[in-house]
Steps between C-alpha positions, in 0.01 A plus 500: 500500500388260838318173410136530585329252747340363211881460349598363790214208587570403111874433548393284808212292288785466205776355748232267711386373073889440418537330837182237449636468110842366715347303716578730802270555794348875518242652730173634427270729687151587444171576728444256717864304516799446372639235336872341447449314131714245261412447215456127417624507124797631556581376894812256538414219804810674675296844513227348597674329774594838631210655484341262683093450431331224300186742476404560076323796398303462171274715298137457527460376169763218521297446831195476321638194305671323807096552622653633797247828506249336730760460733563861488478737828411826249223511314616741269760368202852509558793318571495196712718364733601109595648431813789225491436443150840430382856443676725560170418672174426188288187442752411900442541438140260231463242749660600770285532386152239418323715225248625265801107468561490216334776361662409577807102442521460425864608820718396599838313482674594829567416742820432851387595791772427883444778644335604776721486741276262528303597808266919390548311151339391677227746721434754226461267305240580812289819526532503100389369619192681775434822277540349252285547231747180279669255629770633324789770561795577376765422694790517567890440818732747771488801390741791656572673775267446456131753614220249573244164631571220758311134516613200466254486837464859499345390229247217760405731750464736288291237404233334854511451610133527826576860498561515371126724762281624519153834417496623519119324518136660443157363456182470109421391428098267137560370311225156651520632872484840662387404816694443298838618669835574286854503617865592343771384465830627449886469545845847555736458208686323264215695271303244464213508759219117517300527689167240674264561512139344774301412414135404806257463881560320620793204718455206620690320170453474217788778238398445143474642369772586095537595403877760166468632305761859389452504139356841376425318143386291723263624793426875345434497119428189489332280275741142345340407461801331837587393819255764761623756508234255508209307765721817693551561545077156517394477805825774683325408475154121622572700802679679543188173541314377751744577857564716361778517245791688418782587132603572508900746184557451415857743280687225275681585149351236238571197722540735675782648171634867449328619276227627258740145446660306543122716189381340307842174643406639276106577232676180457721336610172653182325345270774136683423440778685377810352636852520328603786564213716829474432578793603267441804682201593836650530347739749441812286216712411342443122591857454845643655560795261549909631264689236606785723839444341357590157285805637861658575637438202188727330515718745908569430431499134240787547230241327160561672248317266589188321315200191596187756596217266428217711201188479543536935184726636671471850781712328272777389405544853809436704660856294199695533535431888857670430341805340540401134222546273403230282335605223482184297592142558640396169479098473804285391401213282796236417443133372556205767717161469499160648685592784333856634137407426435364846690834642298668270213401622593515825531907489125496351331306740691538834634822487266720256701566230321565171587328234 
């Protein structure tokens, strides 16, 4: 069978990720430029010497606490970039990460210059993400031949739910059910595998259904410092009450940004920063997860109508914009400790969560 277009702008986006994870240059194109990009966190001064260009492209919310946005050209949000801002990659670094602020209070003054590219910009911010690696490169115009290149459209293509399969299912007795059943998930050119494991018998009934983002800290080592592990358990159990559930284990650590960039988001947490602004700080969104992710899932799973367990409204209507009906938002009630309570608390009063 020939690769579709679609196949084909997906392999593109997956070689330009690996080559910013490498610290290689690639090439982006999108309406209204294109763009030759390095990414900062993992460029080498010698690459950087070659490519040539002490230009820094950051996200707009990284701008936002550099209070660089008045400087801006656009008036719309997106990335922003600094002309001359840094000739080797410990200078981009202190503009990039959040936790050599302190170390680095004074910076600038900076000169900000319209990207040239506007959706390129953008498109690379989410690649950043997706690789888990900070929102900032450093960038020129497109000059001479480039070995790796994709256009935004390709990066669309790559994280496109709908290319989302099932790729293997095996019955799995857990803890909270002997009888449990687990499927697995993946796309041909994604390296992250979500899974869905179905407690009890299935029947005509909607199932409870518990959306969890991976959290190794959580889920694994047992953190106190957020609710997801407990959450995780006390998901599966209430499943194991009901008529049947399904827990859909999503592969967006960090609220979407990576483990790497969640233990920043710690750190900056451990000098007092909330949540929210931590993750604002390192140049990310508050919320960076694909709902759409978990719409396919359903969909594959033939499960139309679900009981949401979740204390996050915002979920409840981020899957009925994917065509799943919600017909009850079940809440999730779990004690707090010394060290969550703040986090807690953040999720009630900064992002709506219920609780």
């Amino acid at each position: 069978m020939s690769e579709t277009p679609q196949g084909r702008g997906a392999r593109r986006a997956a070689r330009a990720i690996d080559a910013l994870r490498r610290g290689w240059p690639f090439r982006i194109e999108g309406e209204g430029g294109t763009l030759d990009l390095l990414a900062v966190e993992s460029a080498r001064d010698e690459a950087l010497g070659e490519f040539g260009s002490g230009d820094v492209l950051i996200s707009g919310e990284r701008a936002v606490t550099l209070k660089l946005t008045n400087q801006r050209v656009a008036a719309t949000p997106g990335p922003v970039r600094l002309a001359g801002a840094a000739d080797t990659v410990a200078a981009a670094l202190a503009v990039a990460d959040p936790a050599l602020d302190l170390a680095n209070p004074l910076k600038g003054p900076f000169r900000t210059v319209a990207t040239g590219g506007d959706d390129a910009a953008s498109a690379a911010m989410t690649m950043a993400r997706h690789a888990g690696l900070l929102p900032a490169f450093f960038v020129r115009e497109a000059t001479g031949d480039a070995e790796t290149r994709c256009t935004a459209d390709d990066v669309a293509a790559l994280l496109d739910p709908a290319r989302l399969q099932i790729a293997a299912r095996a019955r799995l007795p857990v803890a909270a059910s002997e009888s449990a059943e687990i499927v697995a998930f993946r796309s041909p050119e994604e390296a992250s595998d979500h899974v869905a494991l179905i407690i009890g018998k299935r029947d005509a009934n909607p199932p409870v259904v518990r959306l969890h983002s991976e959290c190794l800290t959580g889920d694994v080592l047992g953190s106190l410092k957020c609710d997801c592990g407990p959450q995780l358990h006390a998901a599966l159990h209430a499943m194991a009450d009901a008529p049947w559930g399904v827990l859909l284990y999503l592969r967006q650590e960090g609220r979407g940004i990576g483990l790497v960039n969640k233990l920043r988001a710690y750190a900056l947490q451990d000098q007092g920063y909330d949540t929210v602004d931590a993750n604002l700080r390192l140049g990310f969104p508050v919320e960076a997860r694909d709902f759409a992710i978990a719409g396919r899932m359903l969909e594959l799973l033939n499960i139309p109508r679900i009981r949401l367990m979740t204390n996050n409204p915002e979920k409840v209507e981020r899957l009925e914009k994917e065509g799943v009906e919600v017909v009850e938002r079940i809440p999730l009630a779990l004690p707090t400790n010394p060290y969550n309570e703040q986090y807690l608390a953040t999720k009630r009063d900064r992002t709506g969560h219920q609780l």
